[in-house]
N, C-alpha and C positions, 0 to 999 in steps of 0.2 A: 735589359739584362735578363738572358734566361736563369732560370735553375736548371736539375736533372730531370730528366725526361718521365719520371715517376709522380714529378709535382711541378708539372709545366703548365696547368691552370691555377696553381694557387695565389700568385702573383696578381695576377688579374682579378680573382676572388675577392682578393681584398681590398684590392682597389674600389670595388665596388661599395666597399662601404668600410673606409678607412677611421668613419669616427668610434663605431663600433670597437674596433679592433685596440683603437687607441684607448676607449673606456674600458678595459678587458686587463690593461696592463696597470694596475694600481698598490700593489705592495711587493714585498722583498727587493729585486735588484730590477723591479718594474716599477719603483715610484718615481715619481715624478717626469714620466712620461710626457705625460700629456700639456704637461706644462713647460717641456724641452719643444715638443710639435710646435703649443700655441705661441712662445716668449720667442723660440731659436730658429722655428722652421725645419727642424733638423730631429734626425734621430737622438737618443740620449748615450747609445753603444754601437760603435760600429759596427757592420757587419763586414762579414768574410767572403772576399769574392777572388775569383781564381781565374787566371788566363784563360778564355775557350780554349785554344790552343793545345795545351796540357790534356786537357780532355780530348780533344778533337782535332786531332793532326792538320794543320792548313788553316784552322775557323780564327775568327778573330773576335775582339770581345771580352768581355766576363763575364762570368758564370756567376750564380748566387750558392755559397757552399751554406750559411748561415744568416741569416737576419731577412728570410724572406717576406717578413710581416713588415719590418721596418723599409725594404723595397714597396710592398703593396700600398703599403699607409703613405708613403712618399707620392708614387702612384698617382695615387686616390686623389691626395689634397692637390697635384698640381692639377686634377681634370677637372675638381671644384669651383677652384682657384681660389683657393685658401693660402693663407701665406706661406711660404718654402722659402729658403736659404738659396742662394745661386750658387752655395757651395757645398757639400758634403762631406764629412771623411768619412773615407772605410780601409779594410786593411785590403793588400791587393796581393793574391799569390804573383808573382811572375816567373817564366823561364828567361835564363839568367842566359848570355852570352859566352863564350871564353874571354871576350874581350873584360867582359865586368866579372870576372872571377879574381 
């Protein structure tokens, strides 16, 4: 999934060293992080991702509007291979049909 074109390396950044980043997240609505990675595999908050499409007339996809770190850290632990979830939630913008209006 990319992000915006102004932080299209940062995904990758953190991949690069996703336990850091995990260590980084440890008090207010960042507790228990790390213990959502190590127990669930999984982020603790979803993020916000958005049809390419919307953005970029024809592309397909999703785009990262929010939770680029919680992508990167995902990332990271699957190139590790640290445990990950085979599933994830996030929330997903879409464009809606007439048919689904």
């Amino acid at each position: 999934m990319p992000t915006g074109a102004s932080e299209e390396d940062l995904i990758d950044h953190i991949a690069e060293n996703p336990d850091h980043h995990i260590g980084t997240r440890t008090s207010g609505v960042h507790e228990g992080v790390g213990e959502w990675w190590a127990e669930l595999g999984t982020w603790k908050r979803r993020p916000l991702l958005l049809d390419h499409a919307l953005v970029e007339p024809g592309s397909t996809g999703l785009q990262v509007l929010e939770g680029r770190t919680r992508v990167g850290v995902l990332k990271g632990r699957r190139r590790q291979g640290a445990y990950v979830a085979a599933q994830h939630l996030a929330w997903a913008g879409r464009l809606s049909t007439a048919s689904e209006a």
